[in-house]
C-alpha positions in Angstrom: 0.0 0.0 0.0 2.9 2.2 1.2 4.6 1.9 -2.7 1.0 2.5 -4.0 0.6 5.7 -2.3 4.7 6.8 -3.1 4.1 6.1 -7.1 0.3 8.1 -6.4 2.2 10.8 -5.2 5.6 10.8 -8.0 2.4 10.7 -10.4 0.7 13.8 -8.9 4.4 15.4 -8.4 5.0 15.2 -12.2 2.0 16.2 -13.4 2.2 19.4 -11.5 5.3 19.9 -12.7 4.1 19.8 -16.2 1.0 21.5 -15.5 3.1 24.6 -13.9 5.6 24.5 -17.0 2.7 24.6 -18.7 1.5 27.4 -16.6 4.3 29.8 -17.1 4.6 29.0 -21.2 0.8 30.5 -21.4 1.8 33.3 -19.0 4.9 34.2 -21.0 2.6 33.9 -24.2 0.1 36.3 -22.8 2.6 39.0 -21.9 3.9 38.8 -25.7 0.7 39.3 -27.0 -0.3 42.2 -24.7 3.0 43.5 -25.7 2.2 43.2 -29.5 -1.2 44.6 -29.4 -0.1 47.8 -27.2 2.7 48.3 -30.1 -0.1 47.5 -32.6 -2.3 50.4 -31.6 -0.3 53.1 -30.6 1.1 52.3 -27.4 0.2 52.9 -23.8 0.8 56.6 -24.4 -2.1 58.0 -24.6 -1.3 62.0 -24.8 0.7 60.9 -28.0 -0.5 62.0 -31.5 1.5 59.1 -33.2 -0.8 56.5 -34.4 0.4 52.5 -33.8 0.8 49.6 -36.7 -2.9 49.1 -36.4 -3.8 52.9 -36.7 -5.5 53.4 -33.9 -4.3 55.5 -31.5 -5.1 59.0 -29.9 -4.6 61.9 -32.4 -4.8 65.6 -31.3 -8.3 67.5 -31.4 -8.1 70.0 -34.3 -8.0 73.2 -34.3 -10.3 75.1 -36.7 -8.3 77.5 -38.7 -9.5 80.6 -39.7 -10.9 81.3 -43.1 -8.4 82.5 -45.9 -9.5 86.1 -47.2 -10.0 86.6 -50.7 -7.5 88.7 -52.4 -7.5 90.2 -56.2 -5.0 88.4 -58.1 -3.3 90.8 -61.0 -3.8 89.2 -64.6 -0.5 88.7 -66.5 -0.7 88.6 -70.1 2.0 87.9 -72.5 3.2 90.3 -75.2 4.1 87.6 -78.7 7.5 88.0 -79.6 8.2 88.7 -83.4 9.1 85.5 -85.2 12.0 85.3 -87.4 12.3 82.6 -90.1 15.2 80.5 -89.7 16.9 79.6 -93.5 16.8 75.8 -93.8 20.0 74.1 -94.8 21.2 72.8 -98.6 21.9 69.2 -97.0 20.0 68.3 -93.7 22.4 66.8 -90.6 22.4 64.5 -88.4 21.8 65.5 -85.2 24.0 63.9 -83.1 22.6 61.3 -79.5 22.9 63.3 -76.6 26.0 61.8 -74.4 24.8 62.2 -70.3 27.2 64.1 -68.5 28.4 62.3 -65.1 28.7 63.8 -62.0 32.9 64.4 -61.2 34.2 61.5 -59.7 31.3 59.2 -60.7 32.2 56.1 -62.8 30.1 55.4 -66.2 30.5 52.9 -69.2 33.1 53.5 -71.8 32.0 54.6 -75.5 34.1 52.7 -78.1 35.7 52.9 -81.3 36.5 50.4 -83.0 38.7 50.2 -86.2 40.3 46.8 -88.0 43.3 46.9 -90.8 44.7 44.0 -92.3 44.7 41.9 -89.1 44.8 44.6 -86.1 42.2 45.7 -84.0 42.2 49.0 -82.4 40.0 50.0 -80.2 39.7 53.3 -77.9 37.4 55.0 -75.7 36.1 58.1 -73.9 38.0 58.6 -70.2 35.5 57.1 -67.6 36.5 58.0 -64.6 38.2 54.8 -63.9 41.5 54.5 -62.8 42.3 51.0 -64.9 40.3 49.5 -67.9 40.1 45.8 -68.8 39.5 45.2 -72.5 37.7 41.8 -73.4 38.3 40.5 -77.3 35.7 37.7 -78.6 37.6 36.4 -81.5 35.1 34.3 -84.0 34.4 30.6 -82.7 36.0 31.4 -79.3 33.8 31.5 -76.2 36.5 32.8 -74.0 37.6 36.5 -74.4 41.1 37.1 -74.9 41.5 40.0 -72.1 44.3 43.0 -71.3 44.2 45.4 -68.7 45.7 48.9 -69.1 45.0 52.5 -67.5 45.3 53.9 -71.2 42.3 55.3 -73.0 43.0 52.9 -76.1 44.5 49.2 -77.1 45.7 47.4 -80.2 46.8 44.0 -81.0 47.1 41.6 -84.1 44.2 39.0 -84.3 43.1 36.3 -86.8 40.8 37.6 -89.6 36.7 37.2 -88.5 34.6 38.8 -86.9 35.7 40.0 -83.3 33.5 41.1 -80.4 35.0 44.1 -78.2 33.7 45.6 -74.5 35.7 47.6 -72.4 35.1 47.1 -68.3 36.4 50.5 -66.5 37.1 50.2 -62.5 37.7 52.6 -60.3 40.1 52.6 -57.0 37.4 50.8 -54.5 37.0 48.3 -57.6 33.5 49.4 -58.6 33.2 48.8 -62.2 30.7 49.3 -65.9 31.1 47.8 -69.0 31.1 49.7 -72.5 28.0 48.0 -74.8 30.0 45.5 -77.4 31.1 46.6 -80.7 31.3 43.7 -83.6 34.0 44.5 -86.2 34.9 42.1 -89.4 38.9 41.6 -89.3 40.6 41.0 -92.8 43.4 40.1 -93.8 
């Protein structure tokens, strides 16, 4: 009887043990929420005009403002200026794309140029900025560029005759860099 009542009694002891962890989780899960919902709807300010997640939350009473006076606004009106013909030229020109103009200091692509003669390439470009310049040569049937790097503002070098793919990739000191957009030229021979 004596080991019936122990075991009874380990039993109970356990139980409450669970039943009071149990206890505290729910407790601890309460205060969260409460927490979450007072966030949620503006806190437990309540003089403040600041509204919560939720928007709900005090805002100030307002005040009526007084009504705007009308005034007399002065009518402008706008004298036409004499038009003078402008003489159309013999042969029409191009005009020419409008190149952005960078802020000092700030690095942009490269515009190329690209010339082949007899089995050189040449290629050179605008200064970007950069303080070094890698230049990336597709030759015809070749998935992998041929590449140089330089801090000069053009490059040439004898290649096979096809057709060659060239970008320029400027970088500047903290190795930030922008590619030029590629430029396809036929090589002869």
């Amino acid at each position: 009887m004596n080991k019936l009542v122990r075991l009874f009694r380990q039993e109970e002891e356990a139980a409450c043990a669970q039943l009071n962890s149990f206890i505290a989780y729910a407790k601890r899960l309460l205060l969260a929420c409460c927490c979450l919902f007072v966030v949620a709807c503006g806190g437990a300010n309540t003089e403040s005009s600041e509204k919560g997640l939720l928007g709900v939350g005090s805002s100030p009473t307002p005040t009526p403002a007084a009504s705007p006076t009308a005034t007399a606004t002065p009518i402008v009106t706008a004298t036409p200026l004499p038009v003078t013909p402008t003489p159309s030229p013999a042969t029409p020109t191009a005009t020419p794309d409008p190149t952005p103009t960078p802020a000092p200091g700030e690095l942009f692509g490269p515009t190329l140029s690209v010339l082949s003669d007899a089995g050189s390439l040449s290629v050179s470009w605008n200064n970007s900025n950069a303080s070094r310049y890698r230049i990336l040569v597709w030759s015809e049937g070749n998935p992998r560029p041929e590449t140089t790097e330089t801090t000069q503002l053009s490059f040439s070098t004898v290649v096979p005759s096809g057709d060659h793919t060239v970008m320029v990739e400027a970088y500047d000191e903290l190795g930030s860099s922008v590619f030029s957009a590629p430029a396809t030229v036929e090589v002869t021979p």
